[in-house]
C-alpha positions in Angstrom: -57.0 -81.2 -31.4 -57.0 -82.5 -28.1 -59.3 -80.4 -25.5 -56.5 -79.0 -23.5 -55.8 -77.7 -26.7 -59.3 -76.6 -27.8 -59.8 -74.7 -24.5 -56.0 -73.2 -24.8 -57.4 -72.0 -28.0 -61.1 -70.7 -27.1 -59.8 -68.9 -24.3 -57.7 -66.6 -26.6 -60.3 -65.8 -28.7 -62.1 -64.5 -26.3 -64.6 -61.2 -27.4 -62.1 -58.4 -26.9 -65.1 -56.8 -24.8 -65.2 -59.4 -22.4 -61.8 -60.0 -22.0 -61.5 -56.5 -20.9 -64.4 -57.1 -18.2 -62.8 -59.7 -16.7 -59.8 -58.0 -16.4 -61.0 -55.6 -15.0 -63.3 -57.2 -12.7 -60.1 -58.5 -11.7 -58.5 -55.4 -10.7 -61.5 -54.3 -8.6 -61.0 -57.4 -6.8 -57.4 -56.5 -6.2 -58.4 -52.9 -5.0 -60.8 -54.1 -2.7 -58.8 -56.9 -1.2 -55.8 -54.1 -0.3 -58.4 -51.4 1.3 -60.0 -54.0 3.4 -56.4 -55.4 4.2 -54.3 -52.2 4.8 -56.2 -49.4 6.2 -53.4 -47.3 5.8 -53.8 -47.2 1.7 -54.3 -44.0 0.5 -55.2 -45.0 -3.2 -55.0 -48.0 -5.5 -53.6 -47.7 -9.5 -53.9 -50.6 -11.7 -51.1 -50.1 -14.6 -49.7 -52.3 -17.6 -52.0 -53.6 -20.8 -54.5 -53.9 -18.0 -54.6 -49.6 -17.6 -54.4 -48.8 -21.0 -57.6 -51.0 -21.4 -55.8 -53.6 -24.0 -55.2 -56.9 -21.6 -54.4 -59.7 -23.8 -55.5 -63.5 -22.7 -52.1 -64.0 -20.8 -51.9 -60.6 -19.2 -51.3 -59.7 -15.6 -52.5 -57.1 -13.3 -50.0 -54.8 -11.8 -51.6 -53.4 -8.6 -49.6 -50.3 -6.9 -51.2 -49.1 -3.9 -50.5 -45.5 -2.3 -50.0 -45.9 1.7 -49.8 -42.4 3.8 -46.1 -43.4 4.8 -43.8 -45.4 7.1 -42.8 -48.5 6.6 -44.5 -50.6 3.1 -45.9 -53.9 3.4 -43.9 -56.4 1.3 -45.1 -56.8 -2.9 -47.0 -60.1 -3.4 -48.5 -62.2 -6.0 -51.4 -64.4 -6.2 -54.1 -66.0 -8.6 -57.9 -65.1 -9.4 -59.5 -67.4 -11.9 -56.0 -68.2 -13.7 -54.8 -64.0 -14.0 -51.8 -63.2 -12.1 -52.4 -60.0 -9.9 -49.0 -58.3 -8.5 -49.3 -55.8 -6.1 -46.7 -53.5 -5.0 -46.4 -50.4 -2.2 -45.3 -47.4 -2.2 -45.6 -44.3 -0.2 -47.3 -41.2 -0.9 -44.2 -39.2 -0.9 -42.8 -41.7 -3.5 -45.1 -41.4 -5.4 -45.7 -37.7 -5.6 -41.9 -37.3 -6.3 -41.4 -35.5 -9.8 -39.7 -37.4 -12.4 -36.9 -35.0 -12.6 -33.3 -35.5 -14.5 -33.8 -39.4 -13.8 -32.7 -41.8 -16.9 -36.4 -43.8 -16.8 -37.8 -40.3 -17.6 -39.8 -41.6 -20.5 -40.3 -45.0 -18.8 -41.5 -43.4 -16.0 -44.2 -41.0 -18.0 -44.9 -44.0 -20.2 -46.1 -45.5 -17.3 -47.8 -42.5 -15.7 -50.2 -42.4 -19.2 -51.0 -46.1 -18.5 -52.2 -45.7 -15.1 -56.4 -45.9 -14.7 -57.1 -45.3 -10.6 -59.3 -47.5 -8.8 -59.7 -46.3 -5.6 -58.8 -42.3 -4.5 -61.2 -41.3 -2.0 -58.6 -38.0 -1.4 -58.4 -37.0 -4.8 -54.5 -37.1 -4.7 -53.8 -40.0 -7.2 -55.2 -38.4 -10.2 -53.2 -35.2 -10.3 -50.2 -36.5 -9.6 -50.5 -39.0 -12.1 -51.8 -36.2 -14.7 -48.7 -34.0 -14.0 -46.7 -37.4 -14.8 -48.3 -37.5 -17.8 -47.7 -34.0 -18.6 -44.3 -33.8 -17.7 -41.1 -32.3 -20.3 -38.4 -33.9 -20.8 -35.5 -31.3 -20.1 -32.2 -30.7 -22.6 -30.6 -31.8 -19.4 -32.7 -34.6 -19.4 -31.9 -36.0 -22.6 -28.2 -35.5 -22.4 -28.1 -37.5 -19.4 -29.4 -40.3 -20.7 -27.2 -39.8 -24.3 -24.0 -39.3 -21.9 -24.9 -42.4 -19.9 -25.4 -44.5 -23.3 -22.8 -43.5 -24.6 -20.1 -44.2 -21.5 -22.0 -47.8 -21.7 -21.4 -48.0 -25.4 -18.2 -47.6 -25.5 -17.3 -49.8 -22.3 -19.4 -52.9 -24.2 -18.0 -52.7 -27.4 -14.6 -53.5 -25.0 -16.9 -56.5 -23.7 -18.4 -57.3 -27.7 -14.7 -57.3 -29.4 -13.7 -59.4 -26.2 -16.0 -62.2 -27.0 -15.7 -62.7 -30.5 -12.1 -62.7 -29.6 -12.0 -65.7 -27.4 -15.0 -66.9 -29.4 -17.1 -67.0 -26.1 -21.0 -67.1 -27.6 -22.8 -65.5 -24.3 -20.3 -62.8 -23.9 -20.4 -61.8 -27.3 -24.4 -61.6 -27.3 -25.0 -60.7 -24.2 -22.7 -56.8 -24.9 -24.4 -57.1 -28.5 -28.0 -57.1 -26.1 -26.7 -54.3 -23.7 -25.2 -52.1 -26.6 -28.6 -52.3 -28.7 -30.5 -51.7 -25.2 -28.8 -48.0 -25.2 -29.2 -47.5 -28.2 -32.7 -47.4 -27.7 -32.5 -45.3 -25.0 -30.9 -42.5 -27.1 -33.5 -43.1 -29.7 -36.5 -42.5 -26.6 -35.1 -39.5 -25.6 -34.2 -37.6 -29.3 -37.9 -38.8 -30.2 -40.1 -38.0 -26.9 -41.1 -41.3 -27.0 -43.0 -42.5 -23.1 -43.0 -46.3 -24.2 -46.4 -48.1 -22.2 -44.5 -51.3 -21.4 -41.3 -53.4 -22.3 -43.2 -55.5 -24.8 -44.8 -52.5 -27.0 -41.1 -50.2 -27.0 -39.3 -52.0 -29.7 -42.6 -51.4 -32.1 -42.4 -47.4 -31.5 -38.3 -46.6 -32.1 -38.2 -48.7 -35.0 -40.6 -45.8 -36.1 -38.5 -43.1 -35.0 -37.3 -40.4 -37.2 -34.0 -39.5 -35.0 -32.3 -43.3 -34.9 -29.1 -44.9 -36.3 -28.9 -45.6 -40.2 -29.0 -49.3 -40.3 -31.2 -49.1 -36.7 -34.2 -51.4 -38.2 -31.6 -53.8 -39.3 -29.4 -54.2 -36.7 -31.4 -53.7 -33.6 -33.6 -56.5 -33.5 -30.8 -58.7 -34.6 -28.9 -57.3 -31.5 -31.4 -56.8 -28.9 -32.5 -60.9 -30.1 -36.2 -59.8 -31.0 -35.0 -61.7 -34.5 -33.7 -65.0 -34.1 -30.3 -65.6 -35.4 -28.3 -68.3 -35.3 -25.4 -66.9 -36.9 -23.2 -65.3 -33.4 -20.7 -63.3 -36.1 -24.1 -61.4 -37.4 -24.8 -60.2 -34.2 -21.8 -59.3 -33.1 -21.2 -57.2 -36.7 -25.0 -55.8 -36.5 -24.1 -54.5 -32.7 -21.1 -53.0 -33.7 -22.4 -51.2 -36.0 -25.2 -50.0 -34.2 -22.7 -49.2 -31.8 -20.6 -47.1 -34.0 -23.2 -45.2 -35.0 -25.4 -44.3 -31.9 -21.7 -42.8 -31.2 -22.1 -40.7 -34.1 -25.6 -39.8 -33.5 -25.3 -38.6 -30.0 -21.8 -36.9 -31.6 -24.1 -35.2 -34.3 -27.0 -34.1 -31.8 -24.9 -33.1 -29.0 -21.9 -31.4 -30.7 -21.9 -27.3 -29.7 -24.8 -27.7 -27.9 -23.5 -30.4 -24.5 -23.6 -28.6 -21.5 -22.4 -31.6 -19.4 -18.4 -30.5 -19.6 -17.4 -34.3 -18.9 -19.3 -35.1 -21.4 -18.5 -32.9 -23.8 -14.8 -33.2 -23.1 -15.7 -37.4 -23.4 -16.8 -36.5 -26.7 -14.0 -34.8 -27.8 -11.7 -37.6 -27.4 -11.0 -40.1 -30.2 -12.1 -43.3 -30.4 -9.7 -44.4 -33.4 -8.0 -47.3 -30.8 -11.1 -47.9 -28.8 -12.9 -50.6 -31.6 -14.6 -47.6 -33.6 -12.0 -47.0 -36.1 
């Protein structure tokens, strides 16, 4: 083992403990270096791995700071001792807004739950963030995002079929990638799921109890978590997925859609639109 290697390797098995220090550390850094810098911050949140208190070796710090209003300074990245910190700005009023009947809902309170504060001398931070945290997802809520995924669904299957048609490889996987992405959007919202990050979703709907039939099978081939080589299995596992997050959001929302376009979207038949 050469010791580029060797140091590659001891350096991800650092103590769990002290990985978590210096990530930390880190942040504090970060915090300190944007009150010093921007007297107008109101409060500094660290989110990401880094919040939730599980950084892994090649983690980053994301760094959102709170300012009192106006005009935001620019995001920017830089380096401390090899760990990427990104900061970003928003203002207070951004921030305070409620999550609402928005389609990142559950990203959105995901991300509220992995938020730790580092600087608040006001006290404002933490409430908001706790009433994030708390927040319901609405029946209105849900069928947005259901009526949005399934408008989507319907218009990439078009886009899927296209491809394999004229046998174009990106076209075809890259509608097979956007199908399976809303069909995990429909499976966030029937479950309640708040997902902490991009990298830790796919691990909690593939444990979902409301989700397609063949969902485990066909949505990592789809979303290309699991290699395949093989362009005619994805483009079968994505219509499949696709033809029955249709009949999921059919079976959940049938009687009950309040959304009339939806509803009336629904109704129609999709025989000679690539689900017969």
């Amino acid at each position: 083992m050469t010791k580029q290697r060797k140091a590659v390797v001891d350096h991800a098995r650092e103590p769990s403990d002290q990985l978590k220090r210096r990530f930390v550390r880190a942040a504090r850094r970060a915090a300190d270096l944007v009150v010093s810098r921007y007297p107008r911050a109101l409060g500094v949140v660290v989110t990401g791995s880094v919040g939730r208190g599980e950084p892994l070796p090649y983690s980053d710090v994301d760094i959102m700071v709170v300012t009192k209003g106006g005009r935001t300074p620019g995001w920017f990245s830089y380096f401390d001792g090899g760990i990427h910190i990104a900061i970003g700005f928003v203002t207070l009023r951004e921030f305070k807004a409620p999550i609402g009947n928005r389609r990142e809902f559950f990203w959105i309170r995901g991300g509220a739950r992995s938020a730790k504060v580092l600087y608040d001398p006001h006290e404002i931070l933490d409430r908001v963030i706790h009433e994030k945290r708390m927040a319901k997802a609405t029946p209105r809520v849900v069928e947005n995002i259901a009526w949005h995924a399934y408008r989507d669904i319907i218009e990439y299957v078009g886009k899927l079929r296209n491809g394999w048609l004229l046998g174009d490889e990106y076209l075809t996987r890259y509608a097979a990638r956007v199908v399976a992405e809303r069909a995990q959007e429909v499976v966030l919202a029937l479950n309640d799921i708040s997902p902490p990050s991009e990298n830790a979703v796919w691990h909690q709907v593939m444990k979902a109890r409301k989700r397609p039939r063949n969902f485990t099978l066909d949505y990592p081939v789809s979303l290309g978590i699991k290699s395949e080589t093989s362009t005619r299995r994805v483009f079968l596992s994505a219509l499949r997925l696709a033809r029955e997050t249709v009949d999921l959001i059919k079976r959940e929302f049938s009687g009950i859609g309040k959304n009339e376009r939806f509803v009336a979207f629904m109704n129609v038949s999709l025989k000679d639109s690539g689900f017969g």
